[in-house]
SEFI-863115 format. One line per 2 residues: number of its first residue (from 0); their letters; for each residue x, y, z of C-alpha. Coordinates in Angstrom, 2 decimals, padded with zeros to 5 digits. Example, Ala and Ser with C-alpha at 12.3 -4.5 7.8 and 13.67 -1.06 7.14 Angstrom:
<atoms>
0 = AS = 012.30 -004.50 007.80 ~ 013.67 -001.06 007.14
</atoms>
This chain:
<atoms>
0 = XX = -012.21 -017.25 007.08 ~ -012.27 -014.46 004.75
2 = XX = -013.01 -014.61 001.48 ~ -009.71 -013.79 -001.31
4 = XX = -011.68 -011.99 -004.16 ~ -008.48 -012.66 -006.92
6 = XX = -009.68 -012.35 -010.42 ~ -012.94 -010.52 -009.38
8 = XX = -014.04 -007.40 -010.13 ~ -014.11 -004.52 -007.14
10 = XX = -017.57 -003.64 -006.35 ~ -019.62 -001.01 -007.94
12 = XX = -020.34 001.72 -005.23 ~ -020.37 005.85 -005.07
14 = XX = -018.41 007.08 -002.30 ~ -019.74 010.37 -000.44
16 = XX = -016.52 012.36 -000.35 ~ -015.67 015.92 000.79
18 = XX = -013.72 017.90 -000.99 ~ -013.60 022.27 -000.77
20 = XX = -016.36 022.03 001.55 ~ -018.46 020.58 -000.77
22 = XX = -020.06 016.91 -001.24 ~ -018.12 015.08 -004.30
24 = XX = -019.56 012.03 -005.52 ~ -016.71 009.02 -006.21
26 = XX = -017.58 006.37 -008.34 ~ -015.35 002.76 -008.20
28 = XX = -014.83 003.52 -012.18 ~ -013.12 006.67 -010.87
30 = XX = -010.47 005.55 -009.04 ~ -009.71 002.13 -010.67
32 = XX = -010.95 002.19 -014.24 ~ -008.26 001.73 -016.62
34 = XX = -005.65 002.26 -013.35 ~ -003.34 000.24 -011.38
36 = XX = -004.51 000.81 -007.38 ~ -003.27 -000.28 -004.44
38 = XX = -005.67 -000.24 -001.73 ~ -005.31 -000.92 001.58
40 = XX = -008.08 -000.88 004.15 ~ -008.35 -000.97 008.16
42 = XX = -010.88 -000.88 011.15 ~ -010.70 002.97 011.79
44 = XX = -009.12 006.26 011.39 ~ -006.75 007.42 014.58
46 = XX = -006.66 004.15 015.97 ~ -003.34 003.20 016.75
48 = XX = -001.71 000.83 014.59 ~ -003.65 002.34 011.66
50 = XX = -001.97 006.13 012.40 ~ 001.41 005.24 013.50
52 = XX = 002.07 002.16 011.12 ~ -000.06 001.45 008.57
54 = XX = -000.93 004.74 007.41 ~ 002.62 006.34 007.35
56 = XX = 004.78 003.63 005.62 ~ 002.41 003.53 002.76
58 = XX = 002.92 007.21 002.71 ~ 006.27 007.38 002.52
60 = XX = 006.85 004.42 000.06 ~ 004.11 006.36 -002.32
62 = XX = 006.69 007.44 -004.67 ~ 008.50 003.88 -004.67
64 = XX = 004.93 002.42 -005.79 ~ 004.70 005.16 -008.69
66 = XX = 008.07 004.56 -009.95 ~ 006.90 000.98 -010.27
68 = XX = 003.46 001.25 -012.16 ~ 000.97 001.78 -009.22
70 = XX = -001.16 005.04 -010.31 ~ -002.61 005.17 -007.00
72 = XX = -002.75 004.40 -003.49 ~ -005.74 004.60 -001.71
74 = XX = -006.96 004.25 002.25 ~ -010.43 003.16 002.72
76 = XX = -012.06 002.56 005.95 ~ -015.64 002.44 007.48
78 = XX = -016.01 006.57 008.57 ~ -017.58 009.13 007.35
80 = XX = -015.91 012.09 004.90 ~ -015.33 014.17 007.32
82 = XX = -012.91 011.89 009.89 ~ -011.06 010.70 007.31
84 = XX = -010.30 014.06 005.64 ~ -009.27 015.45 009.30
86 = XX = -007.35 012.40 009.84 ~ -005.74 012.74 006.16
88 = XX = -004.40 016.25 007.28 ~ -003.21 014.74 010.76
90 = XX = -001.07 012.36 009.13 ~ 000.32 014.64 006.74
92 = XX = -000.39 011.79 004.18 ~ -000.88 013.96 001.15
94 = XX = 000.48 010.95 -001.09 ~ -002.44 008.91 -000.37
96 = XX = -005.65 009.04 -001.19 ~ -008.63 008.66 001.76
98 = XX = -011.92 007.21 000.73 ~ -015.09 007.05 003.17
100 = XX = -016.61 003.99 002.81 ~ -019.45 005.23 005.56
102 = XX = -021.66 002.98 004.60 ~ -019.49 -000.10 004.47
104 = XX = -020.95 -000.65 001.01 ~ -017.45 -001.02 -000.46
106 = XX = -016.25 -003.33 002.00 ~ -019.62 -005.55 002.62
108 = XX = -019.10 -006.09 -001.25 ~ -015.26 -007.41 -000.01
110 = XX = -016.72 -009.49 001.75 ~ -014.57 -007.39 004.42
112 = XX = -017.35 -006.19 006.67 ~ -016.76 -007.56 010.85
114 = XX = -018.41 -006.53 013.77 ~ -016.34 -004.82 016.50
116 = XX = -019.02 -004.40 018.92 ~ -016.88 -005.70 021.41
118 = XX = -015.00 -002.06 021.53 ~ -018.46 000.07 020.45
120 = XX = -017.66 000.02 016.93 ~ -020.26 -001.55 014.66
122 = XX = -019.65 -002.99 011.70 ~ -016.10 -001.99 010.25
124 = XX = -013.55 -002.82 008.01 ~ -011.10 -006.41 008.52
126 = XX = -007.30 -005.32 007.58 ~ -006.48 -006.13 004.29
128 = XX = -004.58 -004.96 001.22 ~ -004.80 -005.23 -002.67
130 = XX = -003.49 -004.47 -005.40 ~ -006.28 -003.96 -008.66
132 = XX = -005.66 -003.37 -011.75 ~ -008.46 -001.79 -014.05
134 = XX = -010.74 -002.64 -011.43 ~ -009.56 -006.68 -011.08
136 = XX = -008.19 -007.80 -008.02 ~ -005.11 -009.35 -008.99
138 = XX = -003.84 -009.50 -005.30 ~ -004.67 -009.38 -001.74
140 = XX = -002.81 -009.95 001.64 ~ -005.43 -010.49 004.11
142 = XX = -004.53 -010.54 007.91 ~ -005.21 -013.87 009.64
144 = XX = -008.71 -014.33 011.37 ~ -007.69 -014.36 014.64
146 = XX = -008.81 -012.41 017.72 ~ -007.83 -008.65 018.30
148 = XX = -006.27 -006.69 015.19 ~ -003.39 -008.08 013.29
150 = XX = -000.85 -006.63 011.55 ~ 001.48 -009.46 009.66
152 = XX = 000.60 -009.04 005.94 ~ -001.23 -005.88 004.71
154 = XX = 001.99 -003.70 005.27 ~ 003.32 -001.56 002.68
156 = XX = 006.67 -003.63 002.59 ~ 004.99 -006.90 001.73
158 = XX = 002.93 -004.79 -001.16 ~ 005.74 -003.38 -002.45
160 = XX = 007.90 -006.79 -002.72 ~ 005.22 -008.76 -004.33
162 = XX = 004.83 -005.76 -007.45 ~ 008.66 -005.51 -007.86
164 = XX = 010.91 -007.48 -005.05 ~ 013.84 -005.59 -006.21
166 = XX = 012.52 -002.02 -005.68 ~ 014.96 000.02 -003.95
168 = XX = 013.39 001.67 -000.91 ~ 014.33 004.57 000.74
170 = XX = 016.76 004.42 003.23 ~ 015.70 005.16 006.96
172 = XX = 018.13 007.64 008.02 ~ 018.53 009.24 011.85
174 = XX = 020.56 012.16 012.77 ~ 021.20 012.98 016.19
176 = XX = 022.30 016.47 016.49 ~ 022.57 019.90 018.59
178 = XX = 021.72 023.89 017.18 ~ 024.63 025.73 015.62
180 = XX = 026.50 022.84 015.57 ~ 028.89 023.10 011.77
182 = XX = 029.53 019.20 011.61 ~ 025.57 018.31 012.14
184 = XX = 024.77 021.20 009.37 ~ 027.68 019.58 007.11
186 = XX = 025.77 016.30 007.91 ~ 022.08 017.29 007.27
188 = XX = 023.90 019.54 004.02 ~ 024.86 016.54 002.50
190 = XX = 021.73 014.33 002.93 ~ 019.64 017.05 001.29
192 = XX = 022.04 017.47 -001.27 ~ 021.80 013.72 -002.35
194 = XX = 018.37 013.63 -001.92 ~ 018.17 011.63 001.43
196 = XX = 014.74 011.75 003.26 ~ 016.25 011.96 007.12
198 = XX = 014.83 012.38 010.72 ~ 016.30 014.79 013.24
200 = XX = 017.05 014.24 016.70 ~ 018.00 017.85 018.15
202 = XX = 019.99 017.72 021.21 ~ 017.59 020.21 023.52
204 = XX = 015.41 020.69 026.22 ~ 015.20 017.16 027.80
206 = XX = 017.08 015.38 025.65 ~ 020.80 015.96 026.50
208 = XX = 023.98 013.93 024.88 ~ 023.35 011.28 027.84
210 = XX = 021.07 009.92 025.06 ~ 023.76 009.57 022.49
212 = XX = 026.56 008.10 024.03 ~ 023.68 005.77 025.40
214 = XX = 023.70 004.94 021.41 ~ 026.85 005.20 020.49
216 = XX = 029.30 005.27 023.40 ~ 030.00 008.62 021.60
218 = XX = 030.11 012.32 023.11 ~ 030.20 014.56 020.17
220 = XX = 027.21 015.19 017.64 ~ 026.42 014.66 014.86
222 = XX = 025.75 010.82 014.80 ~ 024.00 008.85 012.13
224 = XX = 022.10 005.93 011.84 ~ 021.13 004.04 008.76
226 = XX = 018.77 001.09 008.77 ~ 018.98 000.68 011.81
228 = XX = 022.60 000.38 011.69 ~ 025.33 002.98 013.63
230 = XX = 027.12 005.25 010.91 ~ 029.15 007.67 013.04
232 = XX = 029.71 011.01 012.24 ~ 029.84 013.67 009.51
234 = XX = 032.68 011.77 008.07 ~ 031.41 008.28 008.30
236 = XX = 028.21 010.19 006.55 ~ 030.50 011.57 003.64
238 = XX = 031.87 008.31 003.16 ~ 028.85 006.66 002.82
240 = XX = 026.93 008.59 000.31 ~ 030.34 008.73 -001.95
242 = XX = 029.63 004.67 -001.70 ~ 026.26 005.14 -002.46
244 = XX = 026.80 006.66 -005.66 ~ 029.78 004.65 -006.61
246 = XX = 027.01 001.83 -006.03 ~ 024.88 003.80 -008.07
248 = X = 026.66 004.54 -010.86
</atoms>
């Protein structure tokens, strides 16, 4: 079992950080003194659940955080300066900030420190998150002690609804669509114009409209999911952000 440090202080280390090339020393007073932090830390950079879930939701619920007192988010794992800065730019995860915690020092002092010898490892970091304020722990979601690597509590989502349960999150937003197409540009007009954060699922090389009336028993493009839900098209879009701000208003 590990141990939940609430009401404790985070430890005292220097991290050995990179930044222009050079080495930047990064003191535990620097990045929580006086600051709300969120910190979440995991076994490894580019391992998989770290890069393709852990990683990018805190990313793109940064400015959700921000707008609800959190000065910071920070990533901390067991590698050196240099992975984690070429990992940083691999994940395009310029709203968080990556500490090296090489030596483990930071996360021995969690009392966070495992062995994964099993998959040639050493000693690296158990999942967990927390939320500190001026350098108290007023928070942490640790994942269960169980074999393997879970992933059930240190999620951005369960973060972010313990600091404010009503924060509005942004909405997850697909758009199927095919080049010079004047609906899909209408469509993708629209969600920039409101400010919608949206992926883009271009209709070419492999990918033919096979794959969206697979979806949405539909043969015409564009077609729009939201949260998981099927919108339709550029009108069913048009309609929906006019509700959206009604909502809004």
């Amino acid at each position: 079992m590990f141990e939940n440090r609430e009401g404790q202080r985070v430890p005292n280390v220097t991290f050995k950080t990179r930044r222009n090339n050079d080495w930047l020393d990064v003191t535990s007073d620097t990045i929580f003194k006086g600051r709300s932090v969120v910190v979440f830390s995991l076994p490894g950079a580019f391992t998989p659940t770290c890069s393709s879930s852990h990683v990018p939701r805190f990313n793109e619920l940064a400015p959700v955080f921000q707008e609800n007192g959190i000065d910071e988010i920070v990533c901390v794992s067991v590698n050196d300066a240099f992975v984690m800065n070429e990992w940083q730019k691999d994940q395009h995860a310029d709203s968080i900030r990556f500490i090296p915690d090489g030596n483990g020092e930071f996360t021995d002092g969690m009392s966070m420190l495992v062995k994964k010898n099993d998959l040639g490892f050493g000693l690296r970091s158990w999942r967990y998150a927390m939320l500190v304020r001026d350098g108290v722990v007023e928070k942490m979601f640790i994942e269960p002690d169980v074999p393997g690597d879970p992933y059930e509590v240190s999620d951005a989502d369960t973060m972010l609804d313990y600091i404010n349960p009503q924060a509005k999150k942004p909405d997850d937003i697909v758009v199927f669509s095919k080049p010079d197409c004047p609906y899909c540009a209408r469509a993708k007009g629209m969600l920039h114009e409101y400010g919608y954060d949206f992926e883009e699922i271009p209709l070419t090389g492999e990918l033919s409209i096979r794959a969206v009336r697979a979806a949405t028993a539909q043969e015409t493009v564009p077609q729009i999911f939201v949260n998981g839900e099927y919108l339709g098209d550029s009108e069913a879009l048009a309609g929906w952000v006019q509700q959206q701000n009604r909502d809004a208003a």
